[in-house]
C-alpha positions as CSV (number, residue, x, y, z in Angstrom):
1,X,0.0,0.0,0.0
2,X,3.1,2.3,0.6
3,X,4.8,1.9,-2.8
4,X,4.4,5.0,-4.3
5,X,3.8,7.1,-1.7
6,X,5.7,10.3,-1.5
7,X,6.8,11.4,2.0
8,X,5.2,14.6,2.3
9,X,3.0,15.0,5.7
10,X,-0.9,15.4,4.3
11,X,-2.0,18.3,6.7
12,X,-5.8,18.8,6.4
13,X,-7.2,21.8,5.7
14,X,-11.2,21.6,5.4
15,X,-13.4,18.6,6.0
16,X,-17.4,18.9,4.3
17,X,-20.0,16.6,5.2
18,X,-22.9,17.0,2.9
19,X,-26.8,16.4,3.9
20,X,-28.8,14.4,1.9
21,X,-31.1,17.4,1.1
22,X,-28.1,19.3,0.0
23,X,-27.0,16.7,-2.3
24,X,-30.4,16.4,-3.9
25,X,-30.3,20.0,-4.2
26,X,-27.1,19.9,-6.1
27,X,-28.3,17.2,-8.4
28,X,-30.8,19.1,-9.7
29,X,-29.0,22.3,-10.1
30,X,-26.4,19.8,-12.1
31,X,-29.7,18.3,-14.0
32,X,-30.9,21.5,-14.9
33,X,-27.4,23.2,-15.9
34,X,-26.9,19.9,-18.5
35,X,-30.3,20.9,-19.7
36,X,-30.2,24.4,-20.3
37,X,-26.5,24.1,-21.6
38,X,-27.8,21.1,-24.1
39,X,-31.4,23.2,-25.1
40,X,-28.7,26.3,-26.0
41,X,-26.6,23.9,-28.1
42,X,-29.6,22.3,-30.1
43,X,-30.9,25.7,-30.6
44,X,-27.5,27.3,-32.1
45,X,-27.3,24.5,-34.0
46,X,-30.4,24.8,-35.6
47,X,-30.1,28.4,-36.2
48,X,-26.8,28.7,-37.4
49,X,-26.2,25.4,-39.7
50,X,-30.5,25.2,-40.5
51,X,-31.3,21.9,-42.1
52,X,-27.6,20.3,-41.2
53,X,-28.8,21.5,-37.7
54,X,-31.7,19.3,-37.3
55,X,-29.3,16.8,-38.3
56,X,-27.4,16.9,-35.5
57,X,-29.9,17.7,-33.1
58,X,-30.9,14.4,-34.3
59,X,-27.6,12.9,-34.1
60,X,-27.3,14.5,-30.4
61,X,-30.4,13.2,-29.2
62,X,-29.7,9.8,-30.6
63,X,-26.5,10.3,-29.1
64,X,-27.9,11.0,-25.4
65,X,-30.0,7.6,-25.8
66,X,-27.1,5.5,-26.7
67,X,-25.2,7.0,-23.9
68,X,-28.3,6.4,-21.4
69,X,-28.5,2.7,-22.3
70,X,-24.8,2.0,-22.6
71,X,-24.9,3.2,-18.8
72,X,-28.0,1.8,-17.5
73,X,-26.8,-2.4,-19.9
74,X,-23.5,-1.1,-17.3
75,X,-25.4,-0.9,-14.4
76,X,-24.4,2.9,-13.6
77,X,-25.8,5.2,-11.2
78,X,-26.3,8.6,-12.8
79,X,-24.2,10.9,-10.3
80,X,-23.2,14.6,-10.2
81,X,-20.1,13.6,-12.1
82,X,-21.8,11.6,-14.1
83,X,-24.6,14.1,-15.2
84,X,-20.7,16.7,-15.8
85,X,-19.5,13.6,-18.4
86,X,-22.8,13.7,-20.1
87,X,-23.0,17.2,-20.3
88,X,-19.4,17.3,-21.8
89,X,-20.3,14.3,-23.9
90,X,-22.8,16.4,-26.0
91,X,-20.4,19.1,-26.0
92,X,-17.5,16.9,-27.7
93,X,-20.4,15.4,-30.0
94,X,-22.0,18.7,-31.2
95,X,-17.9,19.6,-32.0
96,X,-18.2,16.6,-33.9
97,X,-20.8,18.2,-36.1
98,X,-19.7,21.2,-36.4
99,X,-16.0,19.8,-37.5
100,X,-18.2,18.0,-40.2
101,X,-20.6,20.4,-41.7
102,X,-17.6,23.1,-41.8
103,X,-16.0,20.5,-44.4
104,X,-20.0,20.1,-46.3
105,X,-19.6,24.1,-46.6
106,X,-16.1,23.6,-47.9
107,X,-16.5,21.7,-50.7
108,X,-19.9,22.9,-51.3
109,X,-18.4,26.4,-51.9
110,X,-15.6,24.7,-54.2
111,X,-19.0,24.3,-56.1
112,X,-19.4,20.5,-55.9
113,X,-22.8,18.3,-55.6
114,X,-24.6,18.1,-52.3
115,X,-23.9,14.3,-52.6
116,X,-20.2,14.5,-53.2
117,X,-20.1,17.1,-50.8
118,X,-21.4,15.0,-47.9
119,X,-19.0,11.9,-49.1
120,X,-16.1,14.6,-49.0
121,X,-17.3,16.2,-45.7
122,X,-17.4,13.2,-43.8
123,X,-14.2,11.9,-44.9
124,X,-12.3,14.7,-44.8
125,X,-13.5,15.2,-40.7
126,X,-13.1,11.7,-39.5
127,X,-9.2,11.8,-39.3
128,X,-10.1,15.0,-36.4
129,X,-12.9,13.4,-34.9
130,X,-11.2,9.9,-35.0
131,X,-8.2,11.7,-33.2
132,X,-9.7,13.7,-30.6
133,X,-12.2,10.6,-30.0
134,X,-9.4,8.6,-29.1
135,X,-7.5,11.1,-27.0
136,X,-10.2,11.7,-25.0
137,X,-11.0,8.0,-24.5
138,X,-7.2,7.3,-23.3
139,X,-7.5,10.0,-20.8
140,X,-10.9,8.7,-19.4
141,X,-9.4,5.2,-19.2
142,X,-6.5,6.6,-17.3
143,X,-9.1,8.5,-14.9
144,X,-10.8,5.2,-14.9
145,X,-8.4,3.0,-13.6
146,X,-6.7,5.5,-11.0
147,X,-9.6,7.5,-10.3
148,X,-12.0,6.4,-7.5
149,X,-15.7,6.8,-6.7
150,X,-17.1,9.9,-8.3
151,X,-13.6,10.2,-11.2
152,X,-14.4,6.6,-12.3
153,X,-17.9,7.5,-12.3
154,X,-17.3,10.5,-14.9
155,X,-14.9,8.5,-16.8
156,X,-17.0,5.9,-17.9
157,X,-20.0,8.2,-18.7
158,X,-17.0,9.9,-20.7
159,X,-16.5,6.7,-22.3
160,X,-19.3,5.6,-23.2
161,X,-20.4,8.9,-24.8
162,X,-17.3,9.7,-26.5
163,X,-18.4,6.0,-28.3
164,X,-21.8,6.6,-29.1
165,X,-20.6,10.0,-30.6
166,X,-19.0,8.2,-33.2
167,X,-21.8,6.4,-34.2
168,X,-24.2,9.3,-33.9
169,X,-21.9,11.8,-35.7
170,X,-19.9,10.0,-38.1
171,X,-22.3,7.0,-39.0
172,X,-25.9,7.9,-37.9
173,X,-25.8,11.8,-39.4
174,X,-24.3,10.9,-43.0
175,X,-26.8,7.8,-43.6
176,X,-29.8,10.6,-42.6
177,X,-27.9,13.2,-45.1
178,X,-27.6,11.0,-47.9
179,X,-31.0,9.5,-47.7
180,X,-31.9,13.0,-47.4
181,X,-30.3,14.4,-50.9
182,X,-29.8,11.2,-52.1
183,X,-33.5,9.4,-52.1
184,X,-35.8,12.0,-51.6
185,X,-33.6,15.3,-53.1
186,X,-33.8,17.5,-50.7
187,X,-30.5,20.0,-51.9
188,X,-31.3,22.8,-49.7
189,X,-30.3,20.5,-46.4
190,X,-26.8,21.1,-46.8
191,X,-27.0,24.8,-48.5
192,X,-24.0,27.0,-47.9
């Protein structure tokens, strides 16, 4: 139990003990902070990137779904740090998005097809989104396996987000975009 240890003296400075009223208290400011931050996300995205908005308020909700039922197959307890990884889960999946629609506008304005532009905006992105997926997974797994209670907690809602944001951005957006443009023609989706 000692190896590691450095031999610094731990003097304490402040002790908490939290009420269960008060933790209830902070769970729902927590709840309603992820709600208000995610309702201001969905409507930027909509307003700012229109029809490719809806798509990813789409992919985003799809995205909180998986993440919900990756947790509860897991057997997690939704905790204050748990509700933090879920907010920042949406956060790193709407960046997802937004990484992916800026390379639609690209080749879009390089006066390409909707449908080519899609196929090019997607593949162009993953290398990012791949990257910073993976990043942020090896970090969690870190916080995972030395963390305790409440950081392993927030690490595998981290986890299990930053996954499901792969499928909802990468996979789940571009089949609803190309069935869009694709089957039923819909060209303004992905205007500039």
């Amino acid at each position: 139990l000692r190896a590691g240890a450095l031999p610094a003296a731990l003097t304490q400075l402040e002790e908490r003990t939290v009420g269960p009223s008060l933790g209830a208290d902070s769970i729902a400011k927590g709840e309603l902070a992820a709600v208000v931050g995610c309702l201001l996300i969905f409507t930027f995205m909509a307003l700012y990137y229109r029809g490719l908005g809806l798509v990813a308020d789409l992919s985003l909700t799809l995205n909180f779904i998986l993440t919900l039922a990756v947790l509860t197959s897991l057997g997690a307890t939704l905790t204050l740090p748990g509700i933090a990884g879920l907010a920042l889960t949406i956060g790193m999946a709407v960046d997802a998005n937004v990484i992916i629609f800026e390379r639609i506008k690209e080749e879009l304005r390089r006066g390409v097809s909707a449908q080519v532009a899609i196929r090019e905006g997607f593949a162009n992105a993953f290398s990012a989104i791949f990257d910073s997926n993976v990043t942020s997974i090896s970090t969690s797994i870190v916080l995972l396996y030395y963390g305790t209670g409440p950081v392993k907690g927030f690490a595998m809602t981290l986890i299990a987000g930053v996954l499901t944001s792969m499928f909802s951005a990468v996979f789940f957006a571009r089949t609803v975009l190309e069935i869009l443009v694709i089957k039923f023609n819909i060209r303004k989706i992905a205007s500039v």
